[in-house]
N, C-alpha and C positions, 0 to 999 in steps of 0.2 A: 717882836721878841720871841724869839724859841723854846719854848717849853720841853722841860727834858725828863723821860720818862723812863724807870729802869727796872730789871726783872731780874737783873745780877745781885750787883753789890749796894744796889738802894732799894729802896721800896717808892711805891705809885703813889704821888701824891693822889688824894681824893677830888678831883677837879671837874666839874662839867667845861667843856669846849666848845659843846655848841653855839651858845649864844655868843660868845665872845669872838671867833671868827668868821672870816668869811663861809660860804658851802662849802666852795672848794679853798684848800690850804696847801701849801707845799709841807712836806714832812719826808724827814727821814729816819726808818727804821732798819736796827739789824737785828738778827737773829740766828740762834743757835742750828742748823740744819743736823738731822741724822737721820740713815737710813741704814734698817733692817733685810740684811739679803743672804741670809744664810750666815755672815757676819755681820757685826756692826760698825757700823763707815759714821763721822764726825766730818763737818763743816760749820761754815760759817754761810749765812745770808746777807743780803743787804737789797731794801727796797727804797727806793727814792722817789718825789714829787715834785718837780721844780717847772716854773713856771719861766716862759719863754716869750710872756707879752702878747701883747691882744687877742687872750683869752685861749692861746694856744700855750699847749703844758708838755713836758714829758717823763713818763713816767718809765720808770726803770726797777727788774730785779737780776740781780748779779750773787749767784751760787759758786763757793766756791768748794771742793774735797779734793780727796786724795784721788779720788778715779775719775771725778767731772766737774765739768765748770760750765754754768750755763750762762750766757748772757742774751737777754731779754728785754728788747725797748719798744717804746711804743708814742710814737708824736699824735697830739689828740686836740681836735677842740671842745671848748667847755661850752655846749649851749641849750638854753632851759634846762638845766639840772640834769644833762644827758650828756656823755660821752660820744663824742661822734671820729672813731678813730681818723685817722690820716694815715698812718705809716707804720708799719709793724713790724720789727724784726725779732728773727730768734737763734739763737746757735748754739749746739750740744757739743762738746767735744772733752776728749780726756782720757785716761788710761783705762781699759777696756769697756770702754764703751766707743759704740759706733758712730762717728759723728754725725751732726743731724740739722740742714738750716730749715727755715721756713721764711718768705717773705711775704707781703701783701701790702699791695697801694692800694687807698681806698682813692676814688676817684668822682665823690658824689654830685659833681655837674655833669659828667659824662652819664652816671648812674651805675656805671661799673668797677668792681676791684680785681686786680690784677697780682698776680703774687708767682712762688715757687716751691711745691712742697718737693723736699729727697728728689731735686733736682727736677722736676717735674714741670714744668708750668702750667699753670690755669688762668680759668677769665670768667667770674662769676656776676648776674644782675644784681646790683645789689639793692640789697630789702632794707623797707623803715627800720631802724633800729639799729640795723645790722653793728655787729660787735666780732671783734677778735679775741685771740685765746689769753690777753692779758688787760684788754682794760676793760672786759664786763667785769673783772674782780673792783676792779676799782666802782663802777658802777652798780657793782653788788653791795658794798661797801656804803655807798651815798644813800641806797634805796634804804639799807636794813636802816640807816641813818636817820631815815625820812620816815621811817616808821612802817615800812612796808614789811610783810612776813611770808608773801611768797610770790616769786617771781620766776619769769620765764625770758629768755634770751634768744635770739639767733645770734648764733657764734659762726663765723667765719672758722674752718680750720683744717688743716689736710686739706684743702684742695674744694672743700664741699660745704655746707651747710649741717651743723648741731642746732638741734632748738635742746637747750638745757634749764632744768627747771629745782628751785632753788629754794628752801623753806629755813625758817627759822621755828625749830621745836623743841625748844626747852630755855632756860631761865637757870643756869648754870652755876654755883662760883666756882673758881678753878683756881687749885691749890697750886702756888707760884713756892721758891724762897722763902718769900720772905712775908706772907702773910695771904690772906683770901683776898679775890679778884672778882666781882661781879661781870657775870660775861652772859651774852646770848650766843646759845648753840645753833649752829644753821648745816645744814646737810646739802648734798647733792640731791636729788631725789632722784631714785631710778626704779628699773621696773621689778615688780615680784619673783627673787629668787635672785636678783645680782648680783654677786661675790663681790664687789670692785665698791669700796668705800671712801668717802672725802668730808672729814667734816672740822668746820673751822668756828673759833669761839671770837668772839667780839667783845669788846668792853666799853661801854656806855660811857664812864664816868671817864674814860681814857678818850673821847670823841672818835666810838668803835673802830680804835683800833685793833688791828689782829693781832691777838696774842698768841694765839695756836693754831696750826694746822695739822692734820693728820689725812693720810691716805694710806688705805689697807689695797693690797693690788690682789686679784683671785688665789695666787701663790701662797696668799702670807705674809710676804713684806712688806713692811711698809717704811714709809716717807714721812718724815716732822717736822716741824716749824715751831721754836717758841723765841718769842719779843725778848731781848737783852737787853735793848737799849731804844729810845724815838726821842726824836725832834720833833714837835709841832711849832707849823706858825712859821711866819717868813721873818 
C-alpha cells in the first residue's frame, strides 16, 4: 500500500518507514524544479523507483522547463545493500541549451563499462563499487539511511573516474508550507576555496526522503529541488 506524502496542499504525516518496509522500496516523488541564471526559470521534477523483478529496479528522473528537459534512467541490481548499476542513460535537450547524451553499460563479468560521453566513446576497468552519475544518489540515500555520515564513491562519469566524497553536517528542520520538517543536512564536500556548492536535506521521519536540493554553480546561479508530492511502498 502507498503511502502518500505532501509538501503542497497537505502536510507530512509524522511516520517512521523504516521498519515497516523493505531496504529497498519503490517510491515516487515529484518536485517543484527552479533555476536561478540571471532570470528565474520554474519546472517541474519527477523521480521514480520501480522494481523490475529478481532484484533488478529502475530508477528514473525526468525534469521538465521552459528551456530543458532532462531524462535520466538507470537499470540497477540491488545486492547486499549496494547499488550495482547495469545501464545508465542520460539526455539534455531544449531551448537554448545545448543538447547533451551520456551512456554507460556496466559489464561486471567482463569487468569492464562501456559508454559515450558528447558523442565520445570510452571503455573504462571497472572498480569495486563503481557507481554512475544517478544511482550513487540513490545509494547515498540508503547509506545516510543505514546511519552512515560520511561517505566516499567512485562515480563513473564524462568518460573517466570522480571519487566523490559526501558528509552529513547538521541536524536541520526546514521550513516547508505548511509546518517544520526534521531533515539531516548532507553536502558535497570539496576542496578549500570551491565556489561550486550541492547541498541536499533528507527527512528521517519521511524514510530520508529528499526533500530539497540546492546547487550554487561559481557564477551564482543556482539549481532547486523541493518534494510536492511521494508515494512510498509498492
Amino acid at each position: 500500500m502507498a503511502i502518500l506524502l505532501c509538501l503542497g496542499a497537505f502536510a507530512i504525516p509524522a511516520i517512521t518507514l523504516a521498519e515497516e518496509q523493505p531496504f529497498l522500496a519503490p517510491f515516487e516523488a515529484s518536485y517543484t524544479a527552479s533555476m536561478e541564471k540571471g532570470i528565474a526559470l520554474n519546472g517541474s521534477a519527477k523521480r521514480t523507483l520501480t522494481s523490475q523483478g529478481d532484484d533488478v529496479w529502475l530508477y528514473r528522473t525526468d525534469v521538465k522547463s521552459f528551456i530543458a528537459n532532462i531524462d535520466e534512467s538507470l537499470t540497477l541490481r540491488w545486492e547486499n545493500n549496494r547499488v550495482v548499476p547495469l545501464r545508465y542513460r542520460y539526455r539534455l535537450s531544449g531551448f537554448l541549451v545545448k543538447d547533451r547524451e551520456q551512456s554507460i553499460d556496466f559489464d561486471w563479468k567482463t569487468g569492464f563499462a562501456t559508454g559515450k560521453y558528447r558523442g565520445k566513446p570510452f571503455k573504462l576497468e571497472l572498480r569495486e563499487g563503481a557507481l554512475d552519475p544517478l544511482g550513487f544518489q540513490l545509494q547515498l540515500h540508503h547509506d545516510i539511511r543505514a546511519g552512515k555520515r560520511d561517505m566516499t564513491y567512485q562515480i563513473i562519469d564524462g568518460g573517466d573516474y570522480d571519487q566523490d566524497h559526501f558528509a552529513v553536517i547538521d541536524e536541520e528542520p526546514l521550513k516547508t508550507p505548511n509546518g517544520i520538517v526534521a531533515t539531516l543536512k548532507a553536502e558535497k564536500v570539496r576542496g578549500e576555496g570551491a565556489k561550486r556548492e550541492t547541498l541536499m536535506w533528507f527527512a528521517p521521519d519521511q524514510d530520508y526522503l529528499l526533500i530539497r536540493l540546492l546547487q550554487v554553480e561559481p557564477d551564482g546561479s543556482k539549481y532547486e529541488l523541493k518534494l510536492k508530492q511521494a508515494a512510498l511502498g509498492g
